[in-house]
C-alpha positions as CSV (number, residue, x, y, z in Angstrom):
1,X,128.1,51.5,97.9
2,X,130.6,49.0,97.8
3,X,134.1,49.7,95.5
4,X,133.4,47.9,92.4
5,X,129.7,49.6,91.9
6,X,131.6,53.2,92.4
7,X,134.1,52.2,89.8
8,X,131.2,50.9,87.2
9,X,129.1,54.3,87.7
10,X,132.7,56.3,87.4
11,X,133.7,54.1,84.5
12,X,130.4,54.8,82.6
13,X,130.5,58.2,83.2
14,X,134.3,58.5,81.9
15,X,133.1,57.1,78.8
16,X,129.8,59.1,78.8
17,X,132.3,61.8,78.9
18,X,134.5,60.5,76.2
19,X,131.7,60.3,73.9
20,X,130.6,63.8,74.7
21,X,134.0,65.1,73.9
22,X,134.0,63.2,70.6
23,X,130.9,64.9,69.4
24,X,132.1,68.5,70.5
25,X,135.1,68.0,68.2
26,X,133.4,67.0,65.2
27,X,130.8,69.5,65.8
28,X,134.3,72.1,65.9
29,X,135.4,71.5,63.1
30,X,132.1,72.6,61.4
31,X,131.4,75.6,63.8
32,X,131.8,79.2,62.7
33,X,134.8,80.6,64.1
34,X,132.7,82.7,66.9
35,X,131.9,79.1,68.2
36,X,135.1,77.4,67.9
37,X,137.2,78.9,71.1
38,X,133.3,78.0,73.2
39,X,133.8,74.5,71.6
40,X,137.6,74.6,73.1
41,X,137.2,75.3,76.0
42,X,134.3,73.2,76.8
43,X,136.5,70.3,75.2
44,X,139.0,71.4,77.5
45,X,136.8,71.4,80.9
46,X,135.3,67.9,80.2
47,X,138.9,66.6,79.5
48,X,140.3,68.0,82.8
49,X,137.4,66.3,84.4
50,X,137.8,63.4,82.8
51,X,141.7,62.8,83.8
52,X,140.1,63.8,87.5
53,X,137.9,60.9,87.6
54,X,140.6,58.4,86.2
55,X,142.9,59.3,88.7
56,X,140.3,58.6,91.7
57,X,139.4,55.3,90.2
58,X,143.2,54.4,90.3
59,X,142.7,55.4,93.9
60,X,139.8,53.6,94.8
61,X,141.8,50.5,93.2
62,X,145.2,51.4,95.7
63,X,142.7,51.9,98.8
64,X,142.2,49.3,101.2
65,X,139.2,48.1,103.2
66,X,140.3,49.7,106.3
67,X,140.6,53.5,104.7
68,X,137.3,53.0,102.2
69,X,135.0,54.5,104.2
70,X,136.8,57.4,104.5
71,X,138.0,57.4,100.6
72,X,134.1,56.9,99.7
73,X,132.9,60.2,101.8
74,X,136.0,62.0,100.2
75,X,135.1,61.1,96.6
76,X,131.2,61.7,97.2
77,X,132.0,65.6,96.6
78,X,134.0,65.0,93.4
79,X,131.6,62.8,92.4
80,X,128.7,65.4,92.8
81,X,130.8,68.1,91.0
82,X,132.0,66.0,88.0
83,X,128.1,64.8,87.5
84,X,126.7,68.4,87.9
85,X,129.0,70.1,85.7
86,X,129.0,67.1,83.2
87,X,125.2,67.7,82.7
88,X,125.7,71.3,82.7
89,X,127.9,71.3,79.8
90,X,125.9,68.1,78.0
91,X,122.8,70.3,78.3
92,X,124.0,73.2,76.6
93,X,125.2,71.4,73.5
């Protein structure tokens, strides 16, 4: 995968992940109060991991040729994690 596809899939999934975090506040605000610290902290996760993946885009950007390879197999676990938990938290809203 070459950098520019890596930063398209990242870039959909930030804003995949944008969108989910817009729904979870609207649905916050109309949540009983029980709800609303679950809502929170899920809000919370998905933001964290958000920023995360920003920041490695920017680093894919500042990387060059010689050290992709090695950037690439780095970012391949990050990558994994963001997805899984992003699907984790999708699916239980």
């Amino acid at each position: 995968m070459d950098k520019e596809t890596l930063k398209a899939k990242i870039n959909q999934l930030i804003d995949e992940t944008a969108a989910k975090i817009d729904e979870l506040k609207a649905k916050k605000e109309k949540a009983e109060a029980n709800m609303k610290a679950k809502y929170e902290e899920t809000i919370r996760e998905l933001e964290e991991r958000k920023n995360k993946m920003q920041n490695k885009i920017k680093e894919i950007q500042e990387t060059s040729e010689e050290k992709w390879e090695h950037v690439k197999e780095s970012f391949s676990a990050a990558w994994e994690d963001f997805k899984s938990g992003f699907e984790k938290i999708k699916s239980a809203f």
